[in-house]
N, C-alpha and C positions, 0 to 999 in steps of 0.2 A: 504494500500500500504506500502510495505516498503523500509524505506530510506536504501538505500547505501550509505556507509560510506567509503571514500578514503583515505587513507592516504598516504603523500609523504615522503618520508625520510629527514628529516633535518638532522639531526645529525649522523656525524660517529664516534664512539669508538671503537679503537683498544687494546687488550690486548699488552703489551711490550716484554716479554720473549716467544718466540716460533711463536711471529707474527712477528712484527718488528724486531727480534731478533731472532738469531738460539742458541737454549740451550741447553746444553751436562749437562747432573746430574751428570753421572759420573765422567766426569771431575772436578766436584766441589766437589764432594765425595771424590778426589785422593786428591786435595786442601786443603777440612781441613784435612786428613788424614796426609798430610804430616807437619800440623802445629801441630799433638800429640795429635788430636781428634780421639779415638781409635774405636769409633762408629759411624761413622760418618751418615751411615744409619739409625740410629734409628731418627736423625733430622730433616735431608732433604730430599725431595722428587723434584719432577718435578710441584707442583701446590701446596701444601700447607702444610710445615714446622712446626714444633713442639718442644715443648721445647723454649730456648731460641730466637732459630731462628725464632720462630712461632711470640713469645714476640715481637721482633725485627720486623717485618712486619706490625705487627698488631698495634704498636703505642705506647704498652705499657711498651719498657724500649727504652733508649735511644741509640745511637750506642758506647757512651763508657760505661756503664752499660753492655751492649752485649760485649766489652771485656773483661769486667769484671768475667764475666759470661764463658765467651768463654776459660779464661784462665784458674780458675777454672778446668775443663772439660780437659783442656787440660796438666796439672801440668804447665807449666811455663805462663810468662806472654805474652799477646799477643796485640801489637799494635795496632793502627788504621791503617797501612799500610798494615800491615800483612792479618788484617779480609779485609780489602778493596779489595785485592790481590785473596783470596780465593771466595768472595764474586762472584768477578767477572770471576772467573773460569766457573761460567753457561753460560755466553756469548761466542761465537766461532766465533760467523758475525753477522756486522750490515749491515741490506742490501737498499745501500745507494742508490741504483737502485731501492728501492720500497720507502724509503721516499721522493724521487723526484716524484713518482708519487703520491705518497698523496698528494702533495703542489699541483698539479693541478686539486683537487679538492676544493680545498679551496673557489675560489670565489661562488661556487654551496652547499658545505657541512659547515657545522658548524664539527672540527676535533676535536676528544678530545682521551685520554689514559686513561685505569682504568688500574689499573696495582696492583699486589702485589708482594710488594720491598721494599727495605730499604735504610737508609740513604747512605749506601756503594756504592752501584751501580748507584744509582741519584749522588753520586758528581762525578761520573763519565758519566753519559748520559746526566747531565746538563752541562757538560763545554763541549770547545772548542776542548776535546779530542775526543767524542763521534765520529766523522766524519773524514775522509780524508781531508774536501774544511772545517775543522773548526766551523761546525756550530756544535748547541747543540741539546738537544732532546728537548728543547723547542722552536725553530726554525722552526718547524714542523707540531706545533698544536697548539690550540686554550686555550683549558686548561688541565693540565693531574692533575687527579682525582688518586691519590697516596696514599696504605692503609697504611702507618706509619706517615701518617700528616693527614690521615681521621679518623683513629684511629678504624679503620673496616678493613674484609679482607671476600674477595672472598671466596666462595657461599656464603656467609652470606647475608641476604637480608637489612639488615641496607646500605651497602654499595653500594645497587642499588640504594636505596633511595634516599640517599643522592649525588649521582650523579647525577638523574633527578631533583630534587628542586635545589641544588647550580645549575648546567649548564641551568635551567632554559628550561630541556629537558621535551616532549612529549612522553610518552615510547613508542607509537603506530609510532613514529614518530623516531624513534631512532634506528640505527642497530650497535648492539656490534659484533666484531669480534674477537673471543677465541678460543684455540689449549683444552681446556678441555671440555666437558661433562659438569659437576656438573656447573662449573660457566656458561656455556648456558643455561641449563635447569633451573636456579636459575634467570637469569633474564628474560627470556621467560616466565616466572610464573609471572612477573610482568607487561609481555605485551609489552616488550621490542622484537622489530626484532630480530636475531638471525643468523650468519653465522660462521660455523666450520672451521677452516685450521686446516692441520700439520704440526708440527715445521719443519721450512724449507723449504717448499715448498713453490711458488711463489700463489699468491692466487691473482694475481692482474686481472684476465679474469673473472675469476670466480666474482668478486667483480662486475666491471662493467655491466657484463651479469646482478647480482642480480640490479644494478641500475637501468635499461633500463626497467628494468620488475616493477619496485616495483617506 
């Protein structure tokens, strides 16, 4: 005979830029642009960064390091308000209508964020600016799982890893939700649930339906 095996979803992981967050590249492309970054497309993309700004994600240089680097690249020198400013040129809407409904899953879900970001954008999603009513991006969720303090970055599989051992996750039991491909299929390889949105779009029916079934 064979056993069936059920699994119920504990855990929900949101990706941050393009779920929680509506992200314009190009806009962030005109941002360093206009700080004397002449390439700016050779850096950045919409999911995973290169060069300095890959460094900067991934853990392994610092965010004044990153203007160090930044300035460099760009002939003059460049602040931390400056890169802060640019940084956050991906962001266009946080949509404070869908982290209201994440909070009411909370008593039923374990919430958590895997995100790849950097220390610019986090001191802005973690304070009191992040929201209209004041609250932060940590107000939100349970723990956010961050690749420039995990020192890994999306697809890479180190970084699934280490989010089901620290969160203390089931991966049969865990569903991540991401705007790319490659980091779905990267943790669905690991046996991890899986649900797709597009940046922008409202994905909260969709979500539910996948609960009621799953």
């Amino acid at each position: 005979m064979v056993e069936i095996v059920l699994y119920m979803i504990k855990d929900i992981v949101f990706d941050f830029g393009g779920v929680l967050t509506t992200i314009d590249t190009d806009r962030a492309l005109s941002c360093f642009s206009s700080l004397g970054l002449s390439n700016p497309q050779e850096y950045i993309n919409s999911y995973c960064q290169k060069g300095p700004f890959f460094a900067l994600e991934n853990g392994d240089i610092t965010g004044e390091e990153f203007c160090v680097e930044l300035s460099g690249l760009c002939g003059r020198g460049i602040g931390n308000e400056e890169a802060k400013s640019a940084w956050c040129g991906f962001i266009t809407e946080v949509h404070v209508e869908w982290l209201e409904f994440i909070q009411q899953l909370r008593p039923q879900y374990r919430l958590s964020v895997l995100s790849n970001t950097n220390p610019f954008i986090q001191s802005w999603a973690r304070s009191s600016q992040f929201t209209p009513c004041s609250k932060s991006l940590d107000d939100y969720f349970d723990t956010l799982f961050l690749s420039y303090l995990m020192k890994c970055s999306k697809p890479g599989e180190e970084i699934y890893r280490k989010m089901l051992a620290d969160g203390g996750m089931v991966a049969a039991e865990t569903l991540f939700i991401d705007d790319s491909d490659r980091n779905l299929e990267a943790a669905a390889a690991l046996g991890i649930r899986t649900m797709k949105v597009k940046n922008g779009e409202d994905w909260r029916s969709e979500l539910l339906e996948f609960l009621k079934s799953n």
